[in-house]
C-alpha positions in Angstrom: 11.7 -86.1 127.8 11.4 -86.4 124.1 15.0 -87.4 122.3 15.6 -87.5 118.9 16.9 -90.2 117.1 19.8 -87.9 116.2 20.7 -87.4 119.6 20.2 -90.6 120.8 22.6 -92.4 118.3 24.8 -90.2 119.0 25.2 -90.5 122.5 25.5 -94.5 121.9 28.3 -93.7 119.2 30.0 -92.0 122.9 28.9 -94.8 124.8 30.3 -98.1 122.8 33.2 -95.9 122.1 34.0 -94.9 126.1 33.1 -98.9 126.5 35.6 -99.9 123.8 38.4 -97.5 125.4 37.7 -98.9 129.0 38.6 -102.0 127.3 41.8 -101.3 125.9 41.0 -102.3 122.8 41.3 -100.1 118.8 38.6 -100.0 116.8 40.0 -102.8 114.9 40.2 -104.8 117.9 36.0 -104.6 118.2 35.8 -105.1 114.3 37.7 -108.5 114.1 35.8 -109.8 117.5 32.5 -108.8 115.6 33.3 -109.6 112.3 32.4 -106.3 110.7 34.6 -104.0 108.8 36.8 -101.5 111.0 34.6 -98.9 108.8 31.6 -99.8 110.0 32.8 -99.5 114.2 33.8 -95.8 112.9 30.8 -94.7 111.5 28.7 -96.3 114.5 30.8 -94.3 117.1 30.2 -90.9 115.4 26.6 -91.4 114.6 26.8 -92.4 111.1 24.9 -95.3 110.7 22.1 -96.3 113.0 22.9 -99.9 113.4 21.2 -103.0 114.2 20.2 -104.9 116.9 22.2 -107.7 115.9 25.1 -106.0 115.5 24.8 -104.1 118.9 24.5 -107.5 120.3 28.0 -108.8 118.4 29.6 -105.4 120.5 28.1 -106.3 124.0 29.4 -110.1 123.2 33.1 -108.6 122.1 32.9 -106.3 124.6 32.0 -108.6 127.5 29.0 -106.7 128.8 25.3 -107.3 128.8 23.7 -106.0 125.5 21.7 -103.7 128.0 24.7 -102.0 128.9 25.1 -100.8 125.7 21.9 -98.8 126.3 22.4 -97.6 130.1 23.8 -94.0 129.3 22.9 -91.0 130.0 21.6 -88.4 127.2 23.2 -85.3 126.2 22.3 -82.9 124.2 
């Protein structure tokens, strides 16, 4: 199957964002515990920034998951 990157970051914007939720916690919440601006959580959830590794890895660590958890979703179009 060939995904765009389009598509693909925006199915992880639904992803950390359904992940967040389960958690309970705001956007806000996920900013402070990865030290990045409120801002930047909202533009990674609807796809408009395609974000770094390093900063995926700061939302697995606030989020308490494995950073490959972050990445086991399934595409949709």
């Amino acid at each position: 199957m060939d995904i765009s990157e389009e598509i693909f970051i925006a199915n992880l914007g639904v992803h950390i964002r359904q992940l967040r939720e389960k958690k309970n916690m705001s956007q806000q919440d996920l900013a402070n515990d990865c030290a990045i601006p409120k801002s930047q959580v909202a533009r990674i959830e609807r796809a408009k920034v395609n974000t770094t590794v390093r900063t995926l890895i700061k939302i697995a660590n606030a989020l308490e998951i494995e950073p490959k958890e972050l990445l086991n979703f399934s595409i949709k179009q």
